[in-house]
N, CA, C and O atoms as a Maestro MAE file, in Angstrom:
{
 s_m_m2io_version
 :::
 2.0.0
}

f_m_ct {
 s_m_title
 :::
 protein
 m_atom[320] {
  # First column is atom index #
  i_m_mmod_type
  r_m_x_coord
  r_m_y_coord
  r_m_z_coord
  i_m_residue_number
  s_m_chain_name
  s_m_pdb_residue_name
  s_m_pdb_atom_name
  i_m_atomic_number
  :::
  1 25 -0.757 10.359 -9.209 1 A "UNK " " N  " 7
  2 3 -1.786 9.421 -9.648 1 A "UNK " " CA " 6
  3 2 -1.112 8.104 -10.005 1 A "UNK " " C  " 6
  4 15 0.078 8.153 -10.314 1 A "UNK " " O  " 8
  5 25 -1.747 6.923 -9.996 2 A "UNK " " N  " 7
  6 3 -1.657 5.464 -10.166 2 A "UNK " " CA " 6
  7 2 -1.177 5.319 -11.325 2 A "UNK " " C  " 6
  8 15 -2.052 5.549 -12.159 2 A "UNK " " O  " 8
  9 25 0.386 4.883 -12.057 3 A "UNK " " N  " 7
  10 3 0.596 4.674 -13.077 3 A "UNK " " CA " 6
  11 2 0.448 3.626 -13.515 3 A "UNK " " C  " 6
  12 15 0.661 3.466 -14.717 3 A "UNK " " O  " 8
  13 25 0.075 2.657 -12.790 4 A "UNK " " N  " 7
  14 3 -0.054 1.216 -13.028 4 A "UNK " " CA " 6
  15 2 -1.282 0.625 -12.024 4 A "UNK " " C  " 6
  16 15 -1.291 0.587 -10.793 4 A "UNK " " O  " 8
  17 25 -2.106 0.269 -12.789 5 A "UNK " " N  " 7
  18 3 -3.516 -0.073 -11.893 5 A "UNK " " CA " 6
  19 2 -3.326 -1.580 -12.307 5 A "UNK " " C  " 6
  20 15 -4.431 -2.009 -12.640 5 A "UNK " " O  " 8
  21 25 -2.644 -2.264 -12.384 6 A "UNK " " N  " 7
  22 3 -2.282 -3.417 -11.929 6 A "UNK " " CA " 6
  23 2 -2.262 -3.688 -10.141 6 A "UNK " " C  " 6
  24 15 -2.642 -4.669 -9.501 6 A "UNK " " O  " 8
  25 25 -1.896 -2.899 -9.861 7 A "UNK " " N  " 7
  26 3 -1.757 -3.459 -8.282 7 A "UNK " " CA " 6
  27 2 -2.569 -2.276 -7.489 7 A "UNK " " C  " 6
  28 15 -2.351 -1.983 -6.313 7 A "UNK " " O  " 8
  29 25 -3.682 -1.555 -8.454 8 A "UNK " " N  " 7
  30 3 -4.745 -1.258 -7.146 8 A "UNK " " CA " 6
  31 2 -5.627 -2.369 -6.835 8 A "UNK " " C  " 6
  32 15 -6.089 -3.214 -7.601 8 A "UNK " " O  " 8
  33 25 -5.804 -2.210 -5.417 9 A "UNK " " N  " 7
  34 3 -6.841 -3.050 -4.507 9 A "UNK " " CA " 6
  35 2 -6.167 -3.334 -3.098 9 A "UNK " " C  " 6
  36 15 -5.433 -2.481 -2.599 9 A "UNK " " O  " 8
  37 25 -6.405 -4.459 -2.504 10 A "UNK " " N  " 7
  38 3 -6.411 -4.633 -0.978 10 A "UNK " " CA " 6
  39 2 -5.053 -5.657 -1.010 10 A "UNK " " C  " 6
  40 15 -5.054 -6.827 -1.393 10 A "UNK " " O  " 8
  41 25 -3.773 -4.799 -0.445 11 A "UNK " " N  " 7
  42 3 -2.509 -5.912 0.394 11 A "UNK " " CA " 6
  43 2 -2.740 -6.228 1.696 11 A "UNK " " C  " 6
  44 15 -3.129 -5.371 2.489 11 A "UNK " " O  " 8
  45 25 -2.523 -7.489 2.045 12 A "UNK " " N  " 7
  46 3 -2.495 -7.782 3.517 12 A "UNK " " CA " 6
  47 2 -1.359 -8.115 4.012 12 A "UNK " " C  " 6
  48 15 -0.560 -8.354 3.107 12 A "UNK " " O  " 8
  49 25 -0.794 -8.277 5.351 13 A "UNK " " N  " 7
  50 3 0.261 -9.139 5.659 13 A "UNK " " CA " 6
  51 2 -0.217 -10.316 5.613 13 A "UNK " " C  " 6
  52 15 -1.322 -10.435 5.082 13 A "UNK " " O  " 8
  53 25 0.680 -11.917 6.322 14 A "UNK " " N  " 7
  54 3 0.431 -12.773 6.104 14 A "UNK " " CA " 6
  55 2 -0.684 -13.094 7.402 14 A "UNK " " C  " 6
  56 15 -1.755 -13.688 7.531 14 A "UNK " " O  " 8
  57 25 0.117 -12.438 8.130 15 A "UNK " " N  " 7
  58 3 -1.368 -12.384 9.745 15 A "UNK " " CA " 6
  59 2 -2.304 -11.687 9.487 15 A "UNK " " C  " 6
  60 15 -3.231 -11.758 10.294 15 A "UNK " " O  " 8
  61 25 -2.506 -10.563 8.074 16 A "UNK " " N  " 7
  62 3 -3.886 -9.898 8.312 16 A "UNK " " CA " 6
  63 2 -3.719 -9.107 9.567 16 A "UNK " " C  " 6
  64 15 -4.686 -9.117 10.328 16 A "UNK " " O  " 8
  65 25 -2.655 -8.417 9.922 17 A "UNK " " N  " 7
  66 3 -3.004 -7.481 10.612 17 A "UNK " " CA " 6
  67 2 -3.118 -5.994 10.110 17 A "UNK " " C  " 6
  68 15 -3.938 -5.095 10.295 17 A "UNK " " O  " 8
  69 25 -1.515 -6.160 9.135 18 A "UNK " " N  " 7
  70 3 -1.921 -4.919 8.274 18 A "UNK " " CA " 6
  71 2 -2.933 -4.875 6.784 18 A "UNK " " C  " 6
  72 15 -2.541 -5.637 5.900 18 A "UNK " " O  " 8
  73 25 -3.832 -4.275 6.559 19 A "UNK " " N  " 7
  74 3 -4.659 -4.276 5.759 19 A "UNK " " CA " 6
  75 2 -4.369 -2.785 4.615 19 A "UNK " " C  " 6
  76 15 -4.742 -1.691 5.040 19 A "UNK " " O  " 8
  77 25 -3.825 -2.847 3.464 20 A "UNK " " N  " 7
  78 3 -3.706 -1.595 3.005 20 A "UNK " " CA " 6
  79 2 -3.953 -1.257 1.561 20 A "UNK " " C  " 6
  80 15 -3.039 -1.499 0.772 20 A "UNK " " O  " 8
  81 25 -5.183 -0.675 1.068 21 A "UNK " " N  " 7
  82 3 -5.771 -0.631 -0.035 21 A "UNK " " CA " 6
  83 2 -5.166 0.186 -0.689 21 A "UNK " " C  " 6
  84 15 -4.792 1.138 -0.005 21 A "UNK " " O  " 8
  85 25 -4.879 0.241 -1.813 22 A "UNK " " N  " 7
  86 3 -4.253 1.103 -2.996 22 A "UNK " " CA " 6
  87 2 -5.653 0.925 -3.830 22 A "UNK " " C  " 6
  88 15 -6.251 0.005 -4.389 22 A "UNK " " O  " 8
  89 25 -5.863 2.530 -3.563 23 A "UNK " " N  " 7
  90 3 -7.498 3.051 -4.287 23 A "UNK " " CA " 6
  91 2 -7.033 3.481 -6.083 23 A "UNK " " C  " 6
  92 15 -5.950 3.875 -6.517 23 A "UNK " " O  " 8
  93 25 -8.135 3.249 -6.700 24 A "UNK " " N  " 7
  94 3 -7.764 3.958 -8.263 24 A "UNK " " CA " 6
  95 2 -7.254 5.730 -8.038 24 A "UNK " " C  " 6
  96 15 -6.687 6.378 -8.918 24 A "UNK " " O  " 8
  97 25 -7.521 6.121 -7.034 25 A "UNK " " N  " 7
  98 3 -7.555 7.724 -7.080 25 A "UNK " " CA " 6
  99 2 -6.245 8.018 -7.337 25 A "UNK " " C  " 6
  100 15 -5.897 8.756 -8.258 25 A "UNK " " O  " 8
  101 25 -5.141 7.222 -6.204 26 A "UNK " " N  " 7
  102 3 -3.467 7.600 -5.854 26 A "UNK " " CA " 6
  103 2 -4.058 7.431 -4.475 26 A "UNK " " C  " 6
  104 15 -3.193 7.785 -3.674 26 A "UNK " " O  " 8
  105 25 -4.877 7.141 -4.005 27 A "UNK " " N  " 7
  106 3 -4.646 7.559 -2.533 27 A "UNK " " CA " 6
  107 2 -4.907 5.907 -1.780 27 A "UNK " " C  " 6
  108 15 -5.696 5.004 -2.059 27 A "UNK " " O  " 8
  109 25 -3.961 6.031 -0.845 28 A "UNK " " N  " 7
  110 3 -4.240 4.426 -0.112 28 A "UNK " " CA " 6
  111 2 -4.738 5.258 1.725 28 A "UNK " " C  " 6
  112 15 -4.623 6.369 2.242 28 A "UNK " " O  " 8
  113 25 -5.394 3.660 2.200 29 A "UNK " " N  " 7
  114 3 -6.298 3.336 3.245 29 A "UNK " " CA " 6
  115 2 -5.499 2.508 4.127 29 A "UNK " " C  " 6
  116 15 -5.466 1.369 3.660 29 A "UNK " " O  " 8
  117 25 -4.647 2.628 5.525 30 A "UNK " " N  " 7
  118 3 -4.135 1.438 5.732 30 A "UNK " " CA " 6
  119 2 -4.871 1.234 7.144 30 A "UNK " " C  " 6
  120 15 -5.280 2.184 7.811 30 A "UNK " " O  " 8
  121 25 -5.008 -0.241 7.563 31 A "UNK " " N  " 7
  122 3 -5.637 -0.176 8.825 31 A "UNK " " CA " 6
  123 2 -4.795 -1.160 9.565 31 A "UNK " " C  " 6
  124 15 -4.588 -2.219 8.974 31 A "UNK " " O  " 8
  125 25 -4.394 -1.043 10.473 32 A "UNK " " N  " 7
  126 3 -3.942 -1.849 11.643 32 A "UNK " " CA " 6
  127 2 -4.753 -2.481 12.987 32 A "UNK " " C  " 6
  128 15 -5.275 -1.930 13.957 32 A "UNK " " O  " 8
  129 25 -4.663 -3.384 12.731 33 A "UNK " " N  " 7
  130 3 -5.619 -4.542 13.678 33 A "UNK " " CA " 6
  131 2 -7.043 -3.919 13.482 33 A "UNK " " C  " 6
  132 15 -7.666 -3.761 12.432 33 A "UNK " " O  " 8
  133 25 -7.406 -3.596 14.811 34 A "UNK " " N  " 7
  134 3 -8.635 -3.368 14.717 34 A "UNK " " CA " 6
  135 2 -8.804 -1.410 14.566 34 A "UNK " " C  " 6
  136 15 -9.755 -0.629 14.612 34 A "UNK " " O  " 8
  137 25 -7.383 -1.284 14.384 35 A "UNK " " N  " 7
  138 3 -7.621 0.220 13.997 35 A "UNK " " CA " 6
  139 2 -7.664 0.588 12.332 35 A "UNK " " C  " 6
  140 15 -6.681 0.654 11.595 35 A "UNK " " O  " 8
  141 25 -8.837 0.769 12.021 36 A "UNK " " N  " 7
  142 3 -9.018 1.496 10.685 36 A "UNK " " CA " 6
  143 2 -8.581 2.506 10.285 36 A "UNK " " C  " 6
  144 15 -8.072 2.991 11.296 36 A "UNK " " O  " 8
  145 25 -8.371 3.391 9.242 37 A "UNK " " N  " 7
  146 3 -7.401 4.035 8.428 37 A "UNK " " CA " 6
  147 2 -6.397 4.837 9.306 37 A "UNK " " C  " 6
  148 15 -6.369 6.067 9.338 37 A "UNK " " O  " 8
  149 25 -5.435 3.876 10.139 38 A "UNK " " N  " 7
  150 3 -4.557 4.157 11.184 38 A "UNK " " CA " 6
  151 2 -3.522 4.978 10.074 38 A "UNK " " C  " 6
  152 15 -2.746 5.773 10.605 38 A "UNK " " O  " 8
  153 25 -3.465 4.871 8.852 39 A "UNK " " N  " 7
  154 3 -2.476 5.944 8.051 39 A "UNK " " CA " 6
  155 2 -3.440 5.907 6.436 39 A "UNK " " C  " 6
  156 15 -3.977 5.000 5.799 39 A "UNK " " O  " 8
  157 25 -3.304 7.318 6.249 40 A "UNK " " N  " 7
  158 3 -4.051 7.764 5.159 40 A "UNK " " CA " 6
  159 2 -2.743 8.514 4.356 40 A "UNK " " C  " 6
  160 15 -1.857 9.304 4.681 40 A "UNK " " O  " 8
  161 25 -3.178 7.744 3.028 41 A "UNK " " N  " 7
  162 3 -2.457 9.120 2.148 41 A "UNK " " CA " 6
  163 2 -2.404 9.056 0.633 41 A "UNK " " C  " 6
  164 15 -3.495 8.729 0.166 41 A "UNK " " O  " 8
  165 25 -1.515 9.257 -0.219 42 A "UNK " " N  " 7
  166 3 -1.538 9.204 -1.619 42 A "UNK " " CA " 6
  167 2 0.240 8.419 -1.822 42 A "UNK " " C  " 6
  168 15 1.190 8.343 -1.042 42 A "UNK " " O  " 8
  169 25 0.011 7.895 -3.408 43 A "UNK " " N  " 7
  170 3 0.967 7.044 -3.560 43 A "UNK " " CA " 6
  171 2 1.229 7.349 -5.213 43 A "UNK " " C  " 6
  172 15 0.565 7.975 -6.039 43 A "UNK " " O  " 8
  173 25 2.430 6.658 -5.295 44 A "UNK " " N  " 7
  174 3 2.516 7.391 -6.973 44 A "UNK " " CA " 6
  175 2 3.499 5.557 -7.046 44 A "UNK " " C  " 6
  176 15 4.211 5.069 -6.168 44 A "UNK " " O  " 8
  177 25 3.103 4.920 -8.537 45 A "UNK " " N  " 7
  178 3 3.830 4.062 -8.686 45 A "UNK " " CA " 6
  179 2 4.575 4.115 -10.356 45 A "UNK " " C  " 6
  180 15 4.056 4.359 -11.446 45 A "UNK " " O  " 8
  181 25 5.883 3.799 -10.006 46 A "UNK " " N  " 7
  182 3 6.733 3.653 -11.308 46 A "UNK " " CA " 6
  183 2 7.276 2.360 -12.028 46 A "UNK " " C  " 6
  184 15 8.393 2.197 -11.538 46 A "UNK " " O  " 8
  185 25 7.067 1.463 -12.851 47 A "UNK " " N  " 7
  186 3 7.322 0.810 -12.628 47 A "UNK " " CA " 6
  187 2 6.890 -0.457 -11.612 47 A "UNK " " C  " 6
  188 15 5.687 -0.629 -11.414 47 A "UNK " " O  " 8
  189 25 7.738 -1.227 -11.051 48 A "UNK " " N  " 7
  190 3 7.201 -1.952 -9.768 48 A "UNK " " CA " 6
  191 2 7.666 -1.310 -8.617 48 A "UNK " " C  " 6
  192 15 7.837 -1.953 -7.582 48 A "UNK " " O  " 8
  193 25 7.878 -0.169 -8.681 49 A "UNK " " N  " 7
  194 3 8.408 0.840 -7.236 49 A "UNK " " CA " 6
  195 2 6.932 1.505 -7.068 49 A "UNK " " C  " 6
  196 15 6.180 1.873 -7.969 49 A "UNK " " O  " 8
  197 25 6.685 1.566 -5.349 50 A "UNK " " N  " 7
  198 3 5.713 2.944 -5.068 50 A "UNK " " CA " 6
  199 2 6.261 3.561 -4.041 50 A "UNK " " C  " 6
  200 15 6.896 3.141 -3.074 50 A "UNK " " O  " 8
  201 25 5.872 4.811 -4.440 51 A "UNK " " N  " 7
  202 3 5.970 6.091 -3.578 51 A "UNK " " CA " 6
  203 2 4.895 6.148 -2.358 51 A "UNK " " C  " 6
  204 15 3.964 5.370 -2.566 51 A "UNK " " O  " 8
  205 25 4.785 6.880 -1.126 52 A "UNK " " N  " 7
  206 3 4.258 6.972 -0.448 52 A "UNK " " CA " 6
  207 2 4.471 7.895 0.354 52 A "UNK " " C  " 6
  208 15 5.475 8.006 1.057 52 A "UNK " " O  " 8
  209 25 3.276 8.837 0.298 53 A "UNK " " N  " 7
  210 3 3.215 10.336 1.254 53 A "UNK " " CA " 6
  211 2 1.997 10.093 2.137 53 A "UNK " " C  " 6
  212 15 0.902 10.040 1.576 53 A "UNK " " O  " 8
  213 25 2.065 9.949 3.385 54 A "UNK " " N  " 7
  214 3 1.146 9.843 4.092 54 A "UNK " " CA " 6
  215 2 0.412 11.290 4.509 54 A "UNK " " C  " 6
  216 15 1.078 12.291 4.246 54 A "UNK " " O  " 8
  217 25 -0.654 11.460 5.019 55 A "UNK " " N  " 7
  218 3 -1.518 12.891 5.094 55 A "UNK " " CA " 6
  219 2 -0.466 13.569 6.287 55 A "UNK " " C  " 6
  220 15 -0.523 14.768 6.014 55 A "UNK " " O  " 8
  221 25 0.469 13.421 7.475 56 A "UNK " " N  " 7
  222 3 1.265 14.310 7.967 56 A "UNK " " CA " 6
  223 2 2.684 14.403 7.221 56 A "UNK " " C  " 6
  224 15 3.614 14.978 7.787 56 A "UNK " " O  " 8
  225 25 2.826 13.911 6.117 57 A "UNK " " N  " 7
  226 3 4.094 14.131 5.420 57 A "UNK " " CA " 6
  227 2 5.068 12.957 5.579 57 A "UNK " " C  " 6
  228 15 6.244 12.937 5.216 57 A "UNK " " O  " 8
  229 25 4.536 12.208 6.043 58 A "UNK " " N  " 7
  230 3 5.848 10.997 6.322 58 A "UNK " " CA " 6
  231 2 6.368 10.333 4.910 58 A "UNK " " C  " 6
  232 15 5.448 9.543 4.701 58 A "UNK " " O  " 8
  233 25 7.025 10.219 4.125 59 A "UNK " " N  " 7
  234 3 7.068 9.019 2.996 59 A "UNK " " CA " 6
  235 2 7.940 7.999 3.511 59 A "UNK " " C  " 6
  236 15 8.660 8.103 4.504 59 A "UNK " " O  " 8
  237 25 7.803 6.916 2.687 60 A "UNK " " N  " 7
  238 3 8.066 5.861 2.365 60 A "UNK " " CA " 6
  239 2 8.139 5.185 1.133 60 A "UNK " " C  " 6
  240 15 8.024 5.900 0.138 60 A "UNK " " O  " 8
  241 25 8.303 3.974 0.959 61 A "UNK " " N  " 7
  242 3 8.369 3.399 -0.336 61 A "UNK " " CA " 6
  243 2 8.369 1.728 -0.609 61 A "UNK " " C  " 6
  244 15 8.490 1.071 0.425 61 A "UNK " " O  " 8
  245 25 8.290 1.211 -1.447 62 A "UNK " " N  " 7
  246 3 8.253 -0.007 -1.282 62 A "UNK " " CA " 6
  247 2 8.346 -0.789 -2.727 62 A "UNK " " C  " 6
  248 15 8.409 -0.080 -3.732 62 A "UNK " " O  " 8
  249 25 8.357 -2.284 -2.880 63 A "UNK " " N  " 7
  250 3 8.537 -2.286 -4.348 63 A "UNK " " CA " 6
  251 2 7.599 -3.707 -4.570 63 A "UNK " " C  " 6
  252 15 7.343 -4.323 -3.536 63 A "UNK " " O  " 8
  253 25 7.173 -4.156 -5.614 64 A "UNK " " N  " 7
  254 3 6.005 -4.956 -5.971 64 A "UNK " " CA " 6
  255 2 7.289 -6.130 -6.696 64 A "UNK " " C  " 6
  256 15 8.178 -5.775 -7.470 64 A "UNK " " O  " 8
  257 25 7.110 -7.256 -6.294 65 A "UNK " " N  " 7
  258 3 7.855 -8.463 -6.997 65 A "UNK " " CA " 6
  259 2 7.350 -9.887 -6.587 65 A "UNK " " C  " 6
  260 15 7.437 -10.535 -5.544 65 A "UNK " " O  " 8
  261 25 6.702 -10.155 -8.003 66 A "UNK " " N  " 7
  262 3 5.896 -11.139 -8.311 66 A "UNK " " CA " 6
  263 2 4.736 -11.251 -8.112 66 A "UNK " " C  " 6
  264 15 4.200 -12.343 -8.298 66 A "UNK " " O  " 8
  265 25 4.053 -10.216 -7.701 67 A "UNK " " N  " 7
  266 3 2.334 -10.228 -6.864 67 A "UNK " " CA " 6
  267 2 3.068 -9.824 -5.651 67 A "UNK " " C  " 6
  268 15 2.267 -9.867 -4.717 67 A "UNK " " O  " 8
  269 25 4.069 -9.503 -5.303 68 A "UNK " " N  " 7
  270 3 4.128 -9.227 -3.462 68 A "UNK " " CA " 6
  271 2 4.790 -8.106 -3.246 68 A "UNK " " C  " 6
  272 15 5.810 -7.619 -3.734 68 A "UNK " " O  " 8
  273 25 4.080 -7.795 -2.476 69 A "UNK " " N  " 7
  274 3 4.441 -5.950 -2.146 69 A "UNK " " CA " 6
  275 2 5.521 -5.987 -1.048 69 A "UNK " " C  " 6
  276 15 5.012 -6.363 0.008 69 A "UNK " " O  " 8
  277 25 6.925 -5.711 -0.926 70 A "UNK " " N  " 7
  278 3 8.024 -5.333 -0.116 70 A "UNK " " CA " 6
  279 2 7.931 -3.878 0.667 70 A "UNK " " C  " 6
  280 15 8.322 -2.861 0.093 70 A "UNK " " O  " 8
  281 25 7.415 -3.834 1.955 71 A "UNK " " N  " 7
  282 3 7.303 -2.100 2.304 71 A "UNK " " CA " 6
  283 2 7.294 -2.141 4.022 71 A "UNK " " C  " 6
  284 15 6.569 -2.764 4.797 71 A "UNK " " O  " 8
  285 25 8.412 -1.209 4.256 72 A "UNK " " N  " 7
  286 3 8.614 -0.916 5.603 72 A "UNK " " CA " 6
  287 2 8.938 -2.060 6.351 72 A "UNK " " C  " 6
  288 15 8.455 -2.110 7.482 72 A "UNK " " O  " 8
  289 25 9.676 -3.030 5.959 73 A "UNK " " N  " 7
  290 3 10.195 -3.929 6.485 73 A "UNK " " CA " 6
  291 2 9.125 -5.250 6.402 73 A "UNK " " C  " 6
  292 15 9.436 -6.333 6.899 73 A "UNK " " O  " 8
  293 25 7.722 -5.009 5.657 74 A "UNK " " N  " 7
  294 3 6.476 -6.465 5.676 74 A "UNK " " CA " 6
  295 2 6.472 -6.804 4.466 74 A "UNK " " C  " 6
  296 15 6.847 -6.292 3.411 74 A "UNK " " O  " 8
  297 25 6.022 -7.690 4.757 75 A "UNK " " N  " 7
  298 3 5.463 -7.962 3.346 75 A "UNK " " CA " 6
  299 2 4.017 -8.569 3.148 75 A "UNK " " C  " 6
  300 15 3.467 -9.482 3.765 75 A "UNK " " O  " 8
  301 25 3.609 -7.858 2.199 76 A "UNK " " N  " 7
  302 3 2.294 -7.901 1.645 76 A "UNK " " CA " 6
  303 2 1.630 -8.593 0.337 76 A "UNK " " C  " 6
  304 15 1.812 -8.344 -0.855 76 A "UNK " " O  " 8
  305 25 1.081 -9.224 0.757 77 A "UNK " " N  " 7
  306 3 -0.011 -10.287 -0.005 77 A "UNK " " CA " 6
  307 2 -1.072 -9.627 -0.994 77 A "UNK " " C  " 6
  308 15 -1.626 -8.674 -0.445 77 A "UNK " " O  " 8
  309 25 -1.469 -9.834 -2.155 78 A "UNK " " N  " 7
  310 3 -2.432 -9.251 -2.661 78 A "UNK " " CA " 6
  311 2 -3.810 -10.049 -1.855 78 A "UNK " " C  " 6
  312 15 -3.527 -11.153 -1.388 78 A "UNK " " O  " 8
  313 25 -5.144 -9.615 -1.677 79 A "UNK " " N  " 7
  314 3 -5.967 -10.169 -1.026 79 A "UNK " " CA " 6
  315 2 -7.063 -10.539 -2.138 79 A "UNK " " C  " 6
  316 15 -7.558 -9.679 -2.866 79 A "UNK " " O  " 8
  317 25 -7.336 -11.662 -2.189 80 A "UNK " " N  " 7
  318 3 -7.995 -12.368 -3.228 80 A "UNK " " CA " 6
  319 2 -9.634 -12.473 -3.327 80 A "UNK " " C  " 6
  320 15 -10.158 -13.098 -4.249 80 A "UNK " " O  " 8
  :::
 }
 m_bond[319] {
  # First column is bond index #
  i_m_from
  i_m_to
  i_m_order
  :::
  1 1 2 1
  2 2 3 1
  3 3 4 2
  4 3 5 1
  5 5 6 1
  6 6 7 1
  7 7 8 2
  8 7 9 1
  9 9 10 1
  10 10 11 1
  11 11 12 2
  12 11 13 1
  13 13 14 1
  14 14 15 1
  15 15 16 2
  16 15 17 1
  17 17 18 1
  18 18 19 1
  19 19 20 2
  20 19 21 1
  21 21 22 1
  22 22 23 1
  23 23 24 2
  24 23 25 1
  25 25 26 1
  26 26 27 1
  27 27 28 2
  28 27 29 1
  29 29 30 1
  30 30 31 1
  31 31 32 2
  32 31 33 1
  33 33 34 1
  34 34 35 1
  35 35 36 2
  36 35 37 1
  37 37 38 1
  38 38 39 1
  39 39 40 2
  40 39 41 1
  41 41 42 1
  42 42 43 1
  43 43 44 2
  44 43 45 1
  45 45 46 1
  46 46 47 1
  47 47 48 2
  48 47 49 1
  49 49 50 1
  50 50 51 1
  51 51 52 2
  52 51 53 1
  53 53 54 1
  54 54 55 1
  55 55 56 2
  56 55 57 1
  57 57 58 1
  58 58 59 1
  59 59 60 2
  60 59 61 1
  61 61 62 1
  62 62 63 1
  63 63 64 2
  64 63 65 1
  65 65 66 1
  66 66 67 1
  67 67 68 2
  68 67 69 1
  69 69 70 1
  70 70 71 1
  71 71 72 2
  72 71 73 1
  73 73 74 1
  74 74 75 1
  75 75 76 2
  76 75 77 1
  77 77 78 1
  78 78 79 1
  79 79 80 2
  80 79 81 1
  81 81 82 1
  82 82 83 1
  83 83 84 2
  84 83 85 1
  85 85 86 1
  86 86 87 1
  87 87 88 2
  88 87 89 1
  89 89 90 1
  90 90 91 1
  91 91 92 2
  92 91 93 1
  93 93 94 1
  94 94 95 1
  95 95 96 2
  96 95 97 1
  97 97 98 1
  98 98 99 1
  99 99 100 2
  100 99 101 1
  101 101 102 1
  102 102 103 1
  103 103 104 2
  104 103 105 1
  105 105 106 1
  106 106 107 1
  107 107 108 2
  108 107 109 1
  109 109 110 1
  110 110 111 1
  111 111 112 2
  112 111 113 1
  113 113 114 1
  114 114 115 1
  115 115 116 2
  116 115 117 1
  117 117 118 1
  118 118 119 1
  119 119 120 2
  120 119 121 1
  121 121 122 1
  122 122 123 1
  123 123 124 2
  124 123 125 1
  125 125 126 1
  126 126 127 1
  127 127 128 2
  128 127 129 1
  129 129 130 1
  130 130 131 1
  131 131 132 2
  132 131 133 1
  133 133 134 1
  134 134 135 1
  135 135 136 2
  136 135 137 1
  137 137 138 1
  138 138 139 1
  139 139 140 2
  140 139 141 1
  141 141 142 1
  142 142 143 1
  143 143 144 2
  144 143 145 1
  145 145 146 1
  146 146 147 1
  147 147 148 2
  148 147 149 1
  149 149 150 1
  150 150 151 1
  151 151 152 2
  152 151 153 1
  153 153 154 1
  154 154 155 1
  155 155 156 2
  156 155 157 1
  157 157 158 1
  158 158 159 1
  159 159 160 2
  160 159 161 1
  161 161 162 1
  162 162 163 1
  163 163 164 2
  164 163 165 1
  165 165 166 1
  166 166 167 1
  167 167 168 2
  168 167 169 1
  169 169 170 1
  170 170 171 1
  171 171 172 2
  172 171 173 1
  173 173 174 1
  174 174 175 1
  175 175 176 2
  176 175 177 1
  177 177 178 1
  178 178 179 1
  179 179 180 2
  180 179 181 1
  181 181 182 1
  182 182 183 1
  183 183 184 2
  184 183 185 1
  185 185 186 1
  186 186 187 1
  187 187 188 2
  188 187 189 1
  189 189 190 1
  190 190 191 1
  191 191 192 2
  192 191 193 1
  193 193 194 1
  194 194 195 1
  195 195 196 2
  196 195 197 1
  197 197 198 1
  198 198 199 1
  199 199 200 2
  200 199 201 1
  201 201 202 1
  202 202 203 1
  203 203 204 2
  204 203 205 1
  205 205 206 1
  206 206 207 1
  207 207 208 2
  208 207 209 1
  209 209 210 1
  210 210 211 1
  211 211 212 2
  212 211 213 1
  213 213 214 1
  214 214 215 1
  215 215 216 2
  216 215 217 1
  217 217 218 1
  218 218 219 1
  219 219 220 2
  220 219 221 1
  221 221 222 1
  222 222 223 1
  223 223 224 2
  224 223 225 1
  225 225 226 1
  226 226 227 1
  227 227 228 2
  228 227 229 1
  229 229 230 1
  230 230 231 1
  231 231 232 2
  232 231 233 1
  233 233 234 1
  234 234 235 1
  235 235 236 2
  236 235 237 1
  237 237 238 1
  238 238 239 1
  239 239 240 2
  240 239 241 1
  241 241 242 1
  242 242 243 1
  243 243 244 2
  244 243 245 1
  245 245 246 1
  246 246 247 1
  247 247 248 2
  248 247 249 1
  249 249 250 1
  250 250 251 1
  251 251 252 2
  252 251 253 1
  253 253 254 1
  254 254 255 1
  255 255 256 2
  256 255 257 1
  257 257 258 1
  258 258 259 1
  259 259 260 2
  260 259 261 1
  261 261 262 1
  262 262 263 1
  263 263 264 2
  264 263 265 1
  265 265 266 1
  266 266 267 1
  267 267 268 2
  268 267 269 1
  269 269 270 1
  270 270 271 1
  271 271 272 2
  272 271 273 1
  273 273 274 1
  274 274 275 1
  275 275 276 2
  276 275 277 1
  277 277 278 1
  278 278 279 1
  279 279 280 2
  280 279 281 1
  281 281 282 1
  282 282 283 1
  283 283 284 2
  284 283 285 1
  285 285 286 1
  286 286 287 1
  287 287 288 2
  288 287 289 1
  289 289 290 1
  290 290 291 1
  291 291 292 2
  292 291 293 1
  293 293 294 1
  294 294 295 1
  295 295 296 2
  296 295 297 1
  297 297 298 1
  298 298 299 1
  299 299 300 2
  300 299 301 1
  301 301 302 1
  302 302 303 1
  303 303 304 2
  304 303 305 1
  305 305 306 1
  306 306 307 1
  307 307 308 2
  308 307 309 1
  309 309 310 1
  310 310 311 1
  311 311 312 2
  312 311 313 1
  313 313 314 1
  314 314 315 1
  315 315 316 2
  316 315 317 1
  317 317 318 1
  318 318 319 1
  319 319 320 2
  :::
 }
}
């Protein structure tokens, strides 16, 4: 579950292609271009670090600095 609901809601890249919601539940929505929840899963955050288990088991991770989300090599915008 969400230890910090500071940074639930909607990250984008800067093109808006990736779109990826961090829900109050733990669980995020990500959509790519015109593909919608192209990865589903749950997230756990510590700190400005999050965790990430996608629904076939993949994780990842990423880290929040200054309003901007660092993950899988993008970077993400809070969406206003």
């Amino acid at each position: 579950m969400n230890n910090n609901k500071s940074y639930i809601g909607m990250w984008v890249t800067g093109d808006g292609y990736i779109r990826q919601e961090l829900l109050p539940n733990g669980r995020y929505d990500e959509a790519r271009g015109k593909r919608q929840s192209a990865y589903t899963g749950s997230y756990t955050i510590e700190g400005d670090h999050i965790e990430y288990i996608d629904d076939t088991g993949f994780t990842a991770s990423g880290d929040f600095k200054d309003d901007v989300l660092y993950h899988g090599g993008y970077i993400f915008y809070r969406e206003k």
